[in-house]
Each structure stands twice: as structure tokens, then as C-alpha cells.
One Martini backbone bead per residue (centre of mass of N, CA, C, O) as a GRO file, in nm:
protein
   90
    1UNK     BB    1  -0.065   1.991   2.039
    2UNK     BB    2  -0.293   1.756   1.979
    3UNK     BB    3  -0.105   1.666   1.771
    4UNK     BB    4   0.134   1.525   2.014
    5UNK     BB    5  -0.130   1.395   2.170
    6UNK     BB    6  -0.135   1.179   1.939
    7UNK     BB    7   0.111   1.075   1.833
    8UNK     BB    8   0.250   1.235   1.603
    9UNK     BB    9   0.526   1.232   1.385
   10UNK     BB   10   0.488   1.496   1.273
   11UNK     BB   11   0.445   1.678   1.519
   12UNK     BB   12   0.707   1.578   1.659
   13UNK     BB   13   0.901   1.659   1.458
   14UNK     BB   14   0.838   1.969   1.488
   15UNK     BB   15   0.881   2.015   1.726
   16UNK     BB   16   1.176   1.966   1.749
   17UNK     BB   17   1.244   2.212   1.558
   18UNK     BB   18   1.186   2.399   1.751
   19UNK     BB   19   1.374   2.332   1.981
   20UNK     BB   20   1.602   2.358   1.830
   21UNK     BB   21   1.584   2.656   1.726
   22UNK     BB   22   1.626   2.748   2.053
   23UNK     BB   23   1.866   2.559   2.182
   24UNK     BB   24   1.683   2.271   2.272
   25UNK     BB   25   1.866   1.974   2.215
   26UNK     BB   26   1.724   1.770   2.400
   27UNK     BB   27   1.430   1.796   2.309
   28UNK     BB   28   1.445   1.739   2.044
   29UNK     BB   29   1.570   1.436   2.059
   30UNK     BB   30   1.332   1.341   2.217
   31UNK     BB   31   1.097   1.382   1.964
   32UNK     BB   32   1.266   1.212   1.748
   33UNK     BB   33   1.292   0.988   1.876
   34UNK     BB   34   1.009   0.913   1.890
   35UNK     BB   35   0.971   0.963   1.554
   36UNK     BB   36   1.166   0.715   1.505
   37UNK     BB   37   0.946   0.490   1.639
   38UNK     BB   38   0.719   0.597   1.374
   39UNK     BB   39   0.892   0.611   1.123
   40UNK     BB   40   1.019   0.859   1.053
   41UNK     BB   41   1.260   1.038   0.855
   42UNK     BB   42   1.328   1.284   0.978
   43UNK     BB   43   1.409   1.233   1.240
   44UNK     BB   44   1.652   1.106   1.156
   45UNK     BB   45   1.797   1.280   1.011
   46UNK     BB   46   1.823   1.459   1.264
   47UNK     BB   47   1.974   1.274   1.458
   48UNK     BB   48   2.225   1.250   1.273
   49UNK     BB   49   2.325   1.540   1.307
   50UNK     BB   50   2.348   1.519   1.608
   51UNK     BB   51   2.559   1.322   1.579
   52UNK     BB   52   2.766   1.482   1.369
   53UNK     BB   53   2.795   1.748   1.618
   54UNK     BB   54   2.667   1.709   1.903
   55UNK     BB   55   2.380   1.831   1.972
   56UNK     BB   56   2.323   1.692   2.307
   57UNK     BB   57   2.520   1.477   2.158
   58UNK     BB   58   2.760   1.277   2.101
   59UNK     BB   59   2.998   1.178   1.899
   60UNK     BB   60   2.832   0.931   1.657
   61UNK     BB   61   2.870   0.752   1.372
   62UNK     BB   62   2.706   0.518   1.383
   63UNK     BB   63   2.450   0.648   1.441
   64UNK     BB   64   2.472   0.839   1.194
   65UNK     BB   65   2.407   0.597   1.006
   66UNK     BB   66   2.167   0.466   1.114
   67UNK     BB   67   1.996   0.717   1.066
   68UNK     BB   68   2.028   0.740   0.751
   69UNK     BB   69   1.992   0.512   0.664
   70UNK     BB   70   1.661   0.480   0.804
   71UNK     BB   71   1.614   0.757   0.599
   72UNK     BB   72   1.695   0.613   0.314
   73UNK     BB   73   1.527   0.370   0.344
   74UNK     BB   74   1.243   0.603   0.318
   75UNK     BB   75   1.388   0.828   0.106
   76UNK     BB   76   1.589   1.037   0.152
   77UNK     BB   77   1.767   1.244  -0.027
   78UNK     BB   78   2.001   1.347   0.202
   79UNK     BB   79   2.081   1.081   0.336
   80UNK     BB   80   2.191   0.949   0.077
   81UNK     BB   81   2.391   1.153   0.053
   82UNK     BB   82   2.509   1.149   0.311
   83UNK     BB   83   2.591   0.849   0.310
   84UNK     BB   84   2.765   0.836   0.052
   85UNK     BB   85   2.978   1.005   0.168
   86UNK     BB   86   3.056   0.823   0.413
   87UNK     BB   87   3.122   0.577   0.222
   88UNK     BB   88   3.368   0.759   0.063
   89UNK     BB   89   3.535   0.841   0.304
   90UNK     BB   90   3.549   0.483   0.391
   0.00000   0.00000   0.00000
């Protein structure tokens, strides 16, 4: 908890997925935009999922896109994979 409070972007991501896993998606939401706002890459890709599932918030393509999009110029692996999707679907 001591680097949440030192507002660490990892370890903000990491709260966001205890509390995704707990069934707590608007608490995820809430620390994946801080970690989001630091530049996480994996934060983005996590909102990216919140938003083309619906889990917390609407489904939103244009927001999934746009985090994966900016998980994936950071490099993420899976983000690029998931654009590419998006991409050859549209």
C-alpha cells in the first residue's frame, strides 16, 4: 500500500487488478485511469478490456481503441495483437 501512496504507476496497476479480480470493476477503473494518467502501459491495455466488455463502464469502442492504441505505442504486445483485431475487423 506505501507505493499506492507514493502514487507508483505499478502498483497502481496492481490495486486495479485485486480489485478487478474481486468483482470490484469500478475501483479497477478508478486506479487503471490514475495508472493510465502515469503512463502504464498495461493500465491502458486493462481499460481497453473494461471497455469492450462493458465490466464497470459502457461499451465503448472508440475508448477501446484508444487504449490499446496508446498500450500498444508502448509497446504491449497483446494491445497490438487486440488493434490488429480491431483493425482487420473494421
Amino acid at each position: 500500500m506505501e507505493r499506492v501512496a507514493t502514487i507508483d504507476p505499478v502498483a497502481l496497476c496492481s490495486m486495479g487488478l485485486i480489485h478487478f479480480n474481486d468483482g470490484d470493476h469500478d475501483t479497477a477503473f478508478e486506479y487503471w485511469t490514475k495508472a493510465t494518467g502515469l503512463g502504464d502501459m498495461s493500465s491502458h491495455y486493462n481499460l481497453s478490456l473494461l471497455y469492450r466488455n462493458g465490466h464497470g463502464v459502457e461499451k465503448d469502442e472508440k475508448m477501446e481503441v484508444y487504449h490499446l492504441d496508446q498500450a500498444a505505442i508502448c509497446g504491449h504486445q497483446f494491445a497490438r495483437f487486440n488493434l490488429a483485431n480491431v483493425e482487420w475487423n473494421n
